[in-house]
Gaussian input, Z-matrix of N, CA and C with variables (Angstrom, degrees):
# hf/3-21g

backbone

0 1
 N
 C     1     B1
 C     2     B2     1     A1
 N     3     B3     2     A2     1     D1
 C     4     B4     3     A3     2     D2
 C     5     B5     4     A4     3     D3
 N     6     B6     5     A5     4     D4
 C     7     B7     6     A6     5     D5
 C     8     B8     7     A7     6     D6
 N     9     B9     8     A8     7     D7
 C    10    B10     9     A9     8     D8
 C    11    B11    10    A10     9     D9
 N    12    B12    11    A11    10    D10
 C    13    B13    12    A12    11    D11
 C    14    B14    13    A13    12    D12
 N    15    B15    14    A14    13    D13
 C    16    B16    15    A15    14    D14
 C    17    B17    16    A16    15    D15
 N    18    B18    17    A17    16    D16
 C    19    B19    18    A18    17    D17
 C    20    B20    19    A19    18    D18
 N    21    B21    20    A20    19    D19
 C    22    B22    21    A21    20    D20
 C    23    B23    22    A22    21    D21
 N    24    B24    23    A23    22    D22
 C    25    B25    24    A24    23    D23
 C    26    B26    25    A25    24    D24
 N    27    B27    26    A26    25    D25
 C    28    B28    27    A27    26    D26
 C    29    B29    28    A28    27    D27
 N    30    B30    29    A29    28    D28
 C    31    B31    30    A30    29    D29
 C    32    B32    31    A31    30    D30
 N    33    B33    32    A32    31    D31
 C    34    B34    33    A33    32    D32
 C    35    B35    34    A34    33    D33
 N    36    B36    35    A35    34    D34
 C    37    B37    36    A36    35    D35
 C    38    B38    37    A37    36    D36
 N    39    B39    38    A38    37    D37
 C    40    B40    39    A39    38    D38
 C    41    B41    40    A40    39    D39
 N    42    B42    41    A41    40    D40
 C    43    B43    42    A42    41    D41
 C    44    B44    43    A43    42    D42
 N    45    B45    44    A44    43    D43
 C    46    B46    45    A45    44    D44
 C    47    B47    46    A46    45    D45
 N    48    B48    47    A47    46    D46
 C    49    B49    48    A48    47    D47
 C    50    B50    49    A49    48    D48
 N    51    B51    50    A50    49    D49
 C    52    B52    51    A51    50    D50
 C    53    B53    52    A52    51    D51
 N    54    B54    53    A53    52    D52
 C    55    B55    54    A54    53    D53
 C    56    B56    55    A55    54    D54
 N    57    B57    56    A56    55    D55
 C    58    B58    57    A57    56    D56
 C    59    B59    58    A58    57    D57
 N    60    B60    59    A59    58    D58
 C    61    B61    60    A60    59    D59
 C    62    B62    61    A61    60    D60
 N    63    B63    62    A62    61    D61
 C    64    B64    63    A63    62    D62
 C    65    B65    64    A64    63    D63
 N    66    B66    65    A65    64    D64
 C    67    B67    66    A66    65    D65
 C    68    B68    67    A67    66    D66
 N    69    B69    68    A68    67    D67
 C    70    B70    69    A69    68    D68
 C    71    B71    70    A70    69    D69
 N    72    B72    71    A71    70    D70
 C    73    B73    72    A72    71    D71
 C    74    B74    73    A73    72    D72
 N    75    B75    74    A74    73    D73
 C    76    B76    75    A75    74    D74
 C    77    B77    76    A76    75    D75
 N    78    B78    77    A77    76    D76
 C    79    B79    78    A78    77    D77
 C    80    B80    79    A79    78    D78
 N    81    B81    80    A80    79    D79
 C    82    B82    81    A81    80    D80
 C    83    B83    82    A82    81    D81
 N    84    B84    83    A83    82    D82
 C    85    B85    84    A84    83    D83
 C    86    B86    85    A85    84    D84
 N    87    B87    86    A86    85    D85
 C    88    B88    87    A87    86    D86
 C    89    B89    88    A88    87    D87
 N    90    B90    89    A89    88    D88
 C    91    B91    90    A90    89    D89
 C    92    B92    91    A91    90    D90
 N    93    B93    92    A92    91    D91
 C    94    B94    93    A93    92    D92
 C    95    B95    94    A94    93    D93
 N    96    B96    95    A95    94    D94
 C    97    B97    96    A96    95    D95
 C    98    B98    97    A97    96    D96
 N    99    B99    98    A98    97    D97
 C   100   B100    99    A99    98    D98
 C   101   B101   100   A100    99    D99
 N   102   B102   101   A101   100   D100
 C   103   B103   102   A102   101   D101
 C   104   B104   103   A103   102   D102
 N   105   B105   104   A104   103   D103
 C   106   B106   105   A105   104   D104
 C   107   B107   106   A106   105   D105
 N   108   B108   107   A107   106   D106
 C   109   B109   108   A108   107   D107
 C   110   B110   109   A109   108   D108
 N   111   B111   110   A110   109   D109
 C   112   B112   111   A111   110   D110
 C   113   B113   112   A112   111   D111
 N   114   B114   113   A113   112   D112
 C   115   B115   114   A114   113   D113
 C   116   B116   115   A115   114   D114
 N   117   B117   116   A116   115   D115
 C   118   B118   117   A117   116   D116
 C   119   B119   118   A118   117   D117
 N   120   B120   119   A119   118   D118
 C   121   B121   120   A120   119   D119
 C   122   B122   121   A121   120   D120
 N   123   B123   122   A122   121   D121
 C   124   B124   123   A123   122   D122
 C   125   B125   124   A124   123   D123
 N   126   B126   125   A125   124   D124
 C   127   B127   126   A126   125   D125
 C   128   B128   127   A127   126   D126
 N   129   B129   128   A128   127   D127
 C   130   B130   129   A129   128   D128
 C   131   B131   130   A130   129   D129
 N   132   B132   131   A131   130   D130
 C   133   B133   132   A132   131   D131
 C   134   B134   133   A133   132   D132
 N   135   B135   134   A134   133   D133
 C   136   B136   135   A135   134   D134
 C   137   B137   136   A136   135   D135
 N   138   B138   137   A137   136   D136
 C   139   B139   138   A138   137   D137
 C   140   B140   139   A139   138   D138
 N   141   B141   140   A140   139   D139
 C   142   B142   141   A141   140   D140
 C   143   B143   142   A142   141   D141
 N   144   B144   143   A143   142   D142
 C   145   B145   144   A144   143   D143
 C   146   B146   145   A145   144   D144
 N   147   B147   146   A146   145   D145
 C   148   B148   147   A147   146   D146
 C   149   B149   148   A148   147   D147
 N   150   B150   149   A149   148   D148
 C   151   B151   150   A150   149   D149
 C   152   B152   151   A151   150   D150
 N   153   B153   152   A152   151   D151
 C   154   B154   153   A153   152   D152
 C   155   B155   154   A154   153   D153
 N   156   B156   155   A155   154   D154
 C   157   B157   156   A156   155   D155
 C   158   B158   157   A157   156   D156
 N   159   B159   158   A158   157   D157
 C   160   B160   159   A159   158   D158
 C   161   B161   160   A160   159   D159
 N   162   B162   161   A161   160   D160
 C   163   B163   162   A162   161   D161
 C   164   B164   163   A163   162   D162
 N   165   B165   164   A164   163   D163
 C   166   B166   165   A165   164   D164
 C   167   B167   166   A166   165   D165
 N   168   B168   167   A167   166   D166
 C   169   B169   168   A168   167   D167
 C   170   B170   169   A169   168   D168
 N   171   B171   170   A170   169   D169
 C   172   B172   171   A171   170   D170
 C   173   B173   172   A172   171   D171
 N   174   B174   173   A173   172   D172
 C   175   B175   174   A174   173   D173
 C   176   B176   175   A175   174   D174
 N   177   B177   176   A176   175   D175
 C   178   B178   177   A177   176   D176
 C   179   B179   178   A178   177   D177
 N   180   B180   179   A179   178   D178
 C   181   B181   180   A180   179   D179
 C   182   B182   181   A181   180   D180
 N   183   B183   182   A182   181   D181
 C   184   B184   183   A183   182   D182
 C   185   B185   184   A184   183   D183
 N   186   B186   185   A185   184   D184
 C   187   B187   186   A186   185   D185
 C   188   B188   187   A187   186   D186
 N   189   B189   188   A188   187   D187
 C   190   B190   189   A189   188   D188
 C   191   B191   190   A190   189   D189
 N   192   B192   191   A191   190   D190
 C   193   B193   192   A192   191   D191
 C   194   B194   193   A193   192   D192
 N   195   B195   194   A194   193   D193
 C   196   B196   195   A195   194   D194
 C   197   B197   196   A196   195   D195
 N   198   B198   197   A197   196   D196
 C   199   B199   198   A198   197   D197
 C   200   B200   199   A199   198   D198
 N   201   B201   200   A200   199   D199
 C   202   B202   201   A201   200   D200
 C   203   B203   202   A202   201   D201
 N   204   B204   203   A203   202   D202
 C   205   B205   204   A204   203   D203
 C   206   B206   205   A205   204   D204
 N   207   B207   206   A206   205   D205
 C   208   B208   207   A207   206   D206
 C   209   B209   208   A208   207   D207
 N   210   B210   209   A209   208   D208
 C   211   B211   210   A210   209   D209
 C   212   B212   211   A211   210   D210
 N   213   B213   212   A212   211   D211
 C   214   B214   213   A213   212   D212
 C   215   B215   214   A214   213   D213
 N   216   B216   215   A215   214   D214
 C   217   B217   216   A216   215   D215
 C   218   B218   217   A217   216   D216
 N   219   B219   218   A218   217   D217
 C   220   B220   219   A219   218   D218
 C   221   B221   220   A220   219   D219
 N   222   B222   221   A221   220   D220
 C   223   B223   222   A222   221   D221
 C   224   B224   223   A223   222   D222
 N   225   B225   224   A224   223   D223
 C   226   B226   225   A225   224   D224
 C   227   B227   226   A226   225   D225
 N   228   B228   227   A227   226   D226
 C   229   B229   228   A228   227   D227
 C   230   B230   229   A229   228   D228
 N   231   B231   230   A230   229   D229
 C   232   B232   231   A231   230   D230
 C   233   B233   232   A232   231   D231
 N   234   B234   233   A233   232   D232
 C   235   B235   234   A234   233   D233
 C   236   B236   235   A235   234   D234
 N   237   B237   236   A236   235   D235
 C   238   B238   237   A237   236   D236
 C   239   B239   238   A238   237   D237
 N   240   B240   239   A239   238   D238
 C   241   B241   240   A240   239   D239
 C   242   B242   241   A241   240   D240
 N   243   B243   242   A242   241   D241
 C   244   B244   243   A243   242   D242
 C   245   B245   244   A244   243   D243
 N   246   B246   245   A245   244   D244
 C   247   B247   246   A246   245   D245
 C   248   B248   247   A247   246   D246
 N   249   B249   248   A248   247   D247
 C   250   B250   249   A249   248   D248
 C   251   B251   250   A250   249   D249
 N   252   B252   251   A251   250   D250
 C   253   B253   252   A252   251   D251
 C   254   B254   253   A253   252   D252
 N   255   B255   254   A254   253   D253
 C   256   B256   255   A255   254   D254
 C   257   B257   256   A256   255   D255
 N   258   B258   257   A257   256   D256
 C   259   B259   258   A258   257   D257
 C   260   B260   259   A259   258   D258
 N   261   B261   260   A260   259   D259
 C   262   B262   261   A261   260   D260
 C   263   B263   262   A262   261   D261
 N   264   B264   263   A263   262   D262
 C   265   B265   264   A264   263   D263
 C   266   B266   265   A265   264   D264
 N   267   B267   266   A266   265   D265
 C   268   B268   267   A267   266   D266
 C   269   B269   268   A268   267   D267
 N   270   B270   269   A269   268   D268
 C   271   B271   270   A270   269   D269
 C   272   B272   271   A271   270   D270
 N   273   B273   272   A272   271   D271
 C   274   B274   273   A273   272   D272
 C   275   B275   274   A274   273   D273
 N   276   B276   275   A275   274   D274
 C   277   B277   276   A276   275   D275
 C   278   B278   277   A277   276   D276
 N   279   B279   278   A278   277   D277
 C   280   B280   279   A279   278   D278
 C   281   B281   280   A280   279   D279
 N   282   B282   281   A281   280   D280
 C   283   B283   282   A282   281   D281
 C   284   B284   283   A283   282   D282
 N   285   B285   284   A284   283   D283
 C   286   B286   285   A285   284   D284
 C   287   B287   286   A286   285   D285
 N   288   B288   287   A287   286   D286
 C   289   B289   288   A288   287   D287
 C   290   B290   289   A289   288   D288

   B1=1.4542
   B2=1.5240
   B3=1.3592
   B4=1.2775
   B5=2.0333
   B6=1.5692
   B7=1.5851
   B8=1.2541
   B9=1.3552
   B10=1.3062
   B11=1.5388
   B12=1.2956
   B13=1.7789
   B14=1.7957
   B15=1.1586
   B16=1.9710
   B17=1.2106
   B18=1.4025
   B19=1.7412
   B20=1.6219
   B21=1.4455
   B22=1.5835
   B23=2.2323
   B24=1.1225
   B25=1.1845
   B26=1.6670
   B27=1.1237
   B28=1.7907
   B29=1.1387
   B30=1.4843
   B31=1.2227
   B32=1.4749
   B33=0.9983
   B34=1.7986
   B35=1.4195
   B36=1.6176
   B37=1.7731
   B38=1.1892
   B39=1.6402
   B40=1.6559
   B41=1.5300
   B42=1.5231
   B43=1.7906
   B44=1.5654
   B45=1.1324
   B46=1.6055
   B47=1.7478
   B48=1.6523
   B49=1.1669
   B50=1.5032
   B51=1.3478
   B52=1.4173
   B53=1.6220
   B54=1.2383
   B55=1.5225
   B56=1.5994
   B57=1.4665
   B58=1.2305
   B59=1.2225
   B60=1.7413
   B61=1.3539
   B62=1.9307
   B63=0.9775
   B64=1.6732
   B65=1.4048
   B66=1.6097
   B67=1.7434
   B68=1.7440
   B69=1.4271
   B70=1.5137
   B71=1.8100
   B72=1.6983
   B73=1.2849
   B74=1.5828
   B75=1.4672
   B76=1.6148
   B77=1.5403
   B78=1.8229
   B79=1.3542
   B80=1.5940
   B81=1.0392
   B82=1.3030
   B83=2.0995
   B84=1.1627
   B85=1.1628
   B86=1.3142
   B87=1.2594
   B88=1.6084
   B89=1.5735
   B90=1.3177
   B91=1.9001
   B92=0.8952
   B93=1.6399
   B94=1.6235
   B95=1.5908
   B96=1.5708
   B97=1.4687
   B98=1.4075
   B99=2.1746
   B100=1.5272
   B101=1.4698
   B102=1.1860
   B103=1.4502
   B104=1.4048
   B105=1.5118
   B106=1.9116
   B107=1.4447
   B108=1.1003
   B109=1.5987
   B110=1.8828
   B111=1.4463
   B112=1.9194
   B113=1.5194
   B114=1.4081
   B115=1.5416
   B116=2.1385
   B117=0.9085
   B118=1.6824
   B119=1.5026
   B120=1.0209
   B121=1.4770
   B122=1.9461
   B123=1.3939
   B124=1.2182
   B125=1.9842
   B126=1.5332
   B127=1.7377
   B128=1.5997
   B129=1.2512
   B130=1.7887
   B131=2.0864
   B132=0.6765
   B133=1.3927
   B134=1.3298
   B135=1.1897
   B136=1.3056
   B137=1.8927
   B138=1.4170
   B139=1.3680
   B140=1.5963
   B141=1.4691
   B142=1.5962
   B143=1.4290
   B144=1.4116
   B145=1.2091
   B146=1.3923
   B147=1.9412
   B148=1.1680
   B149=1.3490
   B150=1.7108
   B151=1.7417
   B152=1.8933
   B153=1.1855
   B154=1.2402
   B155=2.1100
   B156=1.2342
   B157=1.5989
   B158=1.7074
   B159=1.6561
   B160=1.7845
   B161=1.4722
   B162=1.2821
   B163=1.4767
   B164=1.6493
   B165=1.5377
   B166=1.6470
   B167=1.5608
   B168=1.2506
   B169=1.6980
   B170=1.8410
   B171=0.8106
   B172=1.6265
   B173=1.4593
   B174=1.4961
   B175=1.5771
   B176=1.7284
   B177=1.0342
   B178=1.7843
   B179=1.9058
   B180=1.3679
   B181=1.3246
   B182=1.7982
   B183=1.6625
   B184=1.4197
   B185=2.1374
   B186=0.8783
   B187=1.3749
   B188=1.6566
   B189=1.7304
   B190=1.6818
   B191=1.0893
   B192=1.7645
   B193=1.7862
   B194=1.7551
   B195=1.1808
   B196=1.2465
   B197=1.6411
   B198=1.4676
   B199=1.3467
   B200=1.2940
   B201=1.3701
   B202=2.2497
   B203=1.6947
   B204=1.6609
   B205=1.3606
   B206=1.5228
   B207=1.3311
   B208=1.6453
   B209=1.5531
   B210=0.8811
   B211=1.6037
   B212=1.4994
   B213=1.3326
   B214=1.1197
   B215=1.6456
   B216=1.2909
   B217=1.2692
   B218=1.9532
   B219=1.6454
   B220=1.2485
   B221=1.7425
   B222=1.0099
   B223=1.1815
   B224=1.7798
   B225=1.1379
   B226=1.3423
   B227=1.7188
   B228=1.3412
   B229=1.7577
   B230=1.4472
   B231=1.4860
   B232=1.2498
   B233=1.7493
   B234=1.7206
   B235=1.7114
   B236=1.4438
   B237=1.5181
   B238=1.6131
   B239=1.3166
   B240=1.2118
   B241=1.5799
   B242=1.4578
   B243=1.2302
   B244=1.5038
   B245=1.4014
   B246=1.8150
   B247=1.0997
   B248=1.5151
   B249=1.2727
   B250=1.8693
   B251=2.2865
   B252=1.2555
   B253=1.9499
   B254=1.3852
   B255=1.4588
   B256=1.7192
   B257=1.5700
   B258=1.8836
   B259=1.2412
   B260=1.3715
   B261=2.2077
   B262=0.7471
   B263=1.3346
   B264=1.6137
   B265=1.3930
   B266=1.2590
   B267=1.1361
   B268=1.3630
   B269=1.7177
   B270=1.4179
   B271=1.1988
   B272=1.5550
   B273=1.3924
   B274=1.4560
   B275=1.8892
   B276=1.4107
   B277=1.8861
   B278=1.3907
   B279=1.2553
   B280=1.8406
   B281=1.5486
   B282=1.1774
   B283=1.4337
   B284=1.3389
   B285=1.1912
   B286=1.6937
   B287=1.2606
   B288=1.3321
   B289=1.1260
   B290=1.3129
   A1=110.86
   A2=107.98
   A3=112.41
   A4=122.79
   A5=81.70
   A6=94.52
   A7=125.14
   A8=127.08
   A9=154.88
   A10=99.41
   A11=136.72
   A12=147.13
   A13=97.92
   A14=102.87
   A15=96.81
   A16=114.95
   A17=109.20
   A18=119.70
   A19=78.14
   A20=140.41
   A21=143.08
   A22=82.90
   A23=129.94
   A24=145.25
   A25=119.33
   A26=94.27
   A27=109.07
   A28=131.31
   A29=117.33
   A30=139.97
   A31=114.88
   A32=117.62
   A33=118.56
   A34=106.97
   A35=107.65
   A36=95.84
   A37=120.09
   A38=110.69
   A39=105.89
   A40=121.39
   A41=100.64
   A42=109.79
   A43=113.24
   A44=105.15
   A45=106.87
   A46=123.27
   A47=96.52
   A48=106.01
   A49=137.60
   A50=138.04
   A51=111.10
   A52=102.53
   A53=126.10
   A54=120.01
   A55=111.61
   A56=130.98
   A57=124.06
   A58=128.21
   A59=125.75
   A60=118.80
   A61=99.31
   A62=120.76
   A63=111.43
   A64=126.17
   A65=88.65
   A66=115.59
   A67=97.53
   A68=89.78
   A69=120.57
   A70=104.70
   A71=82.94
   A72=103.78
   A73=135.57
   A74=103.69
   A75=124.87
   A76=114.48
   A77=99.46
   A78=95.32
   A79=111.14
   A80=124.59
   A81=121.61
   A82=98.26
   A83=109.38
   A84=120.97
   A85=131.03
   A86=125.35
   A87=158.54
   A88=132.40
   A89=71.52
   A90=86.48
   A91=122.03
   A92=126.29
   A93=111.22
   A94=125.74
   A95=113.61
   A96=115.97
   A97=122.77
   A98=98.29
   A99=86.41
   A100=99.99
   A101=143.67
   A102=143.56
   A103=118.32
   A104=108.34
   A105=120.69
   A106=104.14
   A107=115.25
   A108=109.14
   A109=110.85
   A110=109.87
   A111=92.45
   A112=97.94
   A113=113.43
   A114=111.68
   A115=112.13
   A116=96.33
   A117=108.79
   A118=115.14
   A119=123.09
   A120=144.54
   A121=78.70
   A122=106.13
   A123=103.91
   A124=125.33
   A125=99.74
   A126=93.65
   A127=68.87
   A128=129.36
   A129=119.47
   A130=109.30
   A131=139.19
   A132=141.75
   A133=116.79
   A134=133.95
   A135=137.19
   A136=106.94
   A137=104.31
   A138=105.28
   A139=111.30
   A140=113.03
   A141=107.08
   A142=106.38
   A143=127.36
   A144=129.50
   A145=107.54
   A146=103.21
   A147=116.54
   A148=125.46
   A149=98.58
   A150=97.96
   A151=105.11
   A152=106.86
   A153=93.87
   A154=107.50
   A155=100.72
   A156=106.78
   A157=101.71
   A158=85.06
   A159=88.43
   A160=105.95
   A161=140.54
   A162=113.68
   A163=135.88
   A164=109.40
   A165=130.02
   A166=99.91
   A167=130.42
   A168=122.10
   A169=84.10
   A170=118.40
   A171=93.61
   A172=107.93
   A173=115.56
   A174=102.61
   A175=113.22
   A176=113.44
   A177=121.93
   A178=85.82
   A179=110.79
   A180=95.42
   A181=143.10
   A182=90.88
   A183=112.61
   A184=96.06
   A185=129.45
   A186=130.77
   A187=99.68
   A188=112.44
   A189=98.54
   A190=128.29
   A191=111.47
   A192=118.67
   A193=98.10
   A194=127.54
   A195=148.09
   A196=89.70
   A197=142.11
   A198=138.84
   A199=121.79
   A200=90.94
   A201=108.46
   A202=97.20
   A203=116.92
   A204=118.58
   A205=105.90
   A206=106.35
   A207=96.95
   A208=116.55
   A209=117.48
   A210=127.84
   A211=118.51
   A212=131.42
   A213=133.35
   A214=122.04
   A215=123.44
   A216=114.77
   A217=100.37
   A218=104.34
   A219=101.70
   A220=124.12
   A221=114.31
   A222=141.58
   A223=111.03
   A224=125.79
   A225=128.58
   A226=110.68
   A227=97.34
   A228=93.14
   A229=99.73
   A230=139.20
   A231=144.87
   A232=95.79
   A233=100.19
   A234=95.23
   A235=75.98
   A236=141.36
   A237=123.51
   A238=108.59
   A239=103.68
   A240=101.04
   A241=123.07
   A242=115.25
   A243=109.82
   A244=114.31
   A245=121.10
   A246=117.67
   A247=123.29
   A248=100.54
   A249=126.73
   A250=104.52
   A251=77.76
   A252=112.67
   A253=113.74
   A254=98.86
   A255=117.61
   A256=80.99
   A257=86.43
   A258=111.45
   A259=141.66
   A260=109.48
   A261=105.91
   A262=124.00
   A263=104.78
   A264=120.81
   A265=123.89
   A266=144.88
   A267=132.06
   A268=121.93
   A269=125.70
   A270=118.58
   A271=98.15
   A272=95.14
   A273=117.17
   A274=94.64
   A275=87.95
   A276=97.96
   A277=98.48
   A278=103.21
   A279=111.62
   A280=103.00
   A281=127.88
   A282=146.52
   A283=118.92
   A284=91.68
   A285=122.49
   A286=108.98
   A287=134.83
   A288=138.16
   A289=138.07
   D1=-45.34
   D2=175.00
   D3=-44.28
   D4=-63.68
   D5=161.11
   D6=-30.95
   D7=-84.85
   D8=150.59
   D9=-12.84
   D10=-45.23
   D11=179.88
   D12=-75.30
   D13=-36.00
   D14=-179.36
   D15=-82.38
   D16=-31.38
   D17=-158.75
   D18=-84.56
   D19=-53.76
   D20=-152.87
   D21=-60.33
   D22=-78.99
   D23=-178.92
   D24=-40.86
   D25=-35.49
   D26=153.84
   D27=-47.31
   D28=-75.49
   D29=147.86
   D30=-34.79
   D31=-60.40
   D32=-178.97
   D33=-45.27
   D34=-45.86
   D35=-174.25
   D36=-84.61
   D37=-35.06
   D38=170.97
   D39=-44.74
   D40=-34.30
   D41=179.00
   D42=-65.56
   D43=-25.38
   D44=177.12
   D45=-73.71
   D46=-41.31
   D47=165.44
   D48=-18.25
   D49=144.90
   D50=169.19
   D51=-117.53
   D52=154.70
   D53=178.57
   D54=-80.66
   D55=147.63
   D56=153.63
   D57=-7.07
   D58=-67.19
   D59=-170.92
   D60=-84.08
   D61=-14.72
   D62=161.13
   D63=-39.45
   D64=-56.00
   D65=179.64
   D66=-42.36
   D67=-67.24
   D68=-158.78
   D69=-26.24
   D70=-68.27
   D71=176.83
   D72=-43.91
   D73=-37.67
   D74=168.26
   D75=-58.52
   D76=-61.05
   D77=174.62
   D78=-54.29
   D79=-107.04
   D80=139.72
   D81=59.38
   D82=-102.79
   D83=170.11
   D84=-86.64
   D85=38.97
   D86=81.16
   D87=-13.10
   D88=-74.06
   D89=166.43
   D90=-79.65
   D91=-51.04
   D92=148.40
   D93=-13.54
   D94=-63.86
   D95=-177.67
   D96=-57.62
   D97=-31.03
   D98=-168.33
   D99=-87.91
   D100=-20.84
   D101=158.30
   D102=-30.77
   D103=-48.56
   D104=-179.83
   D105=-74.51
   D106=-33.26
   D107=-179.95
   D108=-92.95
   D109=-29.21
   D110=-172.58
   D111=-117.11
   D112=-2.43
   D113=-178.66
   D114=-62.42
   D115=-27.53
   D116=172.57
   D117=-64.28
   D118=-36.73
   D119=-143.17
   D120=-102.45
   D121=-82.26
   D122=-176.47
   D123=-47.57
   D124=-4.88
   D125=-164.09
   D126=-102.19
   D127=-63.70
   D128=170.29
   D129=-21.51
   D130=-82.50
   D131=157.84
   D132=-16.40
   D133=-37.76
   D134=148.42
   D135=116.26
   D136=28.50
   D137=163.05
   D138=-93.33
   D139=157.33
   D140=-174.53
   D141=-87.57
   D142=139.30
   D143=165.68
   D144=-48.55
   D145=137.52
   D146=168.72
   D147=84.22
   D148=8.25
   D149=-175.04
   D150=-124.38
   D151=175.08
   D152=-148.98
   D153=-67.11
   D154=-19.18
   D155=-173.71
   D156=-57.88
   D157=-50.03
   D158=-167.95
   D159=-74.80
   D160=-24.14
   D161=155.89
   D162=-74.49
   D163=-8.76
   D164=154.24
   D165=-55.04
   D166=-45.16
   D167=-165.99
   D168=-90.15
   D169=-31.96
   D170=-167.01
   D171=-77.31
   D172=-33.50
   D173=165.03
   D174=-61.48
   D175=-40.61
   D176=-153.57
   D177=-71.90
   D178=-41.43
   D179=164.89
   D180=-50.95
   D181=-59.06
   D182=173.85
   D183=-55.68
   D184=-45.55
   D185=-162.82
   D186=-70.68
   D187=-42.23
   D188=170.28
   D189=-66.71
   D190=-19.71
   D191=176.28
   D192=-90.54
   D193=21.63
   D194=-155.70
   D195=-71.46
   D196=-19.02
   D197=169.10
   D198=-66.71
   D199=-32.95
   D200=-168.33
   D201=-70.12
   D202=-39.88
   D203=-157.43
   D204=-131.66
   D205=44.16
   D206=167.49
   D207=71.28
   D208=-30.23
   D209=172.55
   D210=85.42
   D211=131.88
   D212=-169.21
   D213=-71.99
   D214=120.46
   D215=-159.35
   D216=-120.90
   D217=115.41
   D218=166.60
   D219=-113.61
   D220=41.95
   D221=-166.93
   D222=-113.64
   D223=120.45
   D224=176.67
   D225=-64.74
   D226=-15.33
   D227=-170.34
   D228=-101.31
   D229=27.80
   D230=155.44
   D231=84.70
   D232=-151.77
   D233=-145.09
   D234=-104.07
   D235=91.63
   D236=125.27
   D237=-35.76
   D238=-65.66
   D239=-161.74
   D240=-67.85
   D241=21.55
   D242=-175.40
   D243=-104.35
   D244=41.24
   D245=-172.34
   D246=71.51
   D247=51.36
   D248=-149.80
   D249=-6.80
   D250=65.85
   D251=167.17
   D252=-82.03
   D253=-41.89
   D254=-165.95
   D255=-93.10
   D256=147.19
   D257=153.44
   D258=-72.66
   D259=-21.21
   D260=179.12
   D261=112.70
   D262=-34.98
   D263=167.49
   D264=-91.48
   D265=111.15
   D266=171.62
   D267=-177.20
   D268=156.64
   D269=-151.57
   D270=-138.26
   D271=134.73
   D272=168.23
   D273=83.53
   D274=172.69
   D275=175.88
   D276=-70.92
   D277=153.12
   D278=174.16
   D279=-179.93
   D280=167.95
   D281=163.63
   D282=-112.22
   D283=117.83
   D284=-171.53
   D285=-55.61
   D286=142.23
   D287=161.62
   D288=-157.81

């Protein structure tokens, strides 16, 4: 029974899990969104779409509206800085949410 109680709890968390290209994908279309929403703003500002300055202003943007969306975290040690939101833990670049 016991068994059967670990293997049931096992299963439950692996299912929660998300895989690598899941992640991928989330971020992924994240950035998509924050591009459609601050990518205008930044080609207004006078960086060229698609180069590396003008996607530096579209994060530095998304990171000042950084209250609306959890705040963008490129830090392996998760979001201190997100208005102590973050736990603190977390791996690889990603956007907080």
């Amino acid at each position: 029974m016991r068994t059967l109680m670990l293997m049931t709890a096992s299963v439950c968390c692996l299912l929660g899990c998300a895989t690598p290209q899941e992640k991928a994908l989330k971020q992924q279309a994240e950035m998509d969104r924050m591009i459609a929403e601050y990518g205008p703003a930044c080609t207004q500002l006078g960086f060229t779409a698609n180069s590396d300055p003008w996607r530096n202003c579209v994060v530095q943007l998304a990171a000042k509206n950084g209250a609306n969306y959890g705040g963008v975290s490129t830090s392996i040690f998760g979001g201190w800085g997100s208005g102590g939101r973050g736990s603190g833990i977390g791996i690889g670049i990603g956007l907080g949410r």
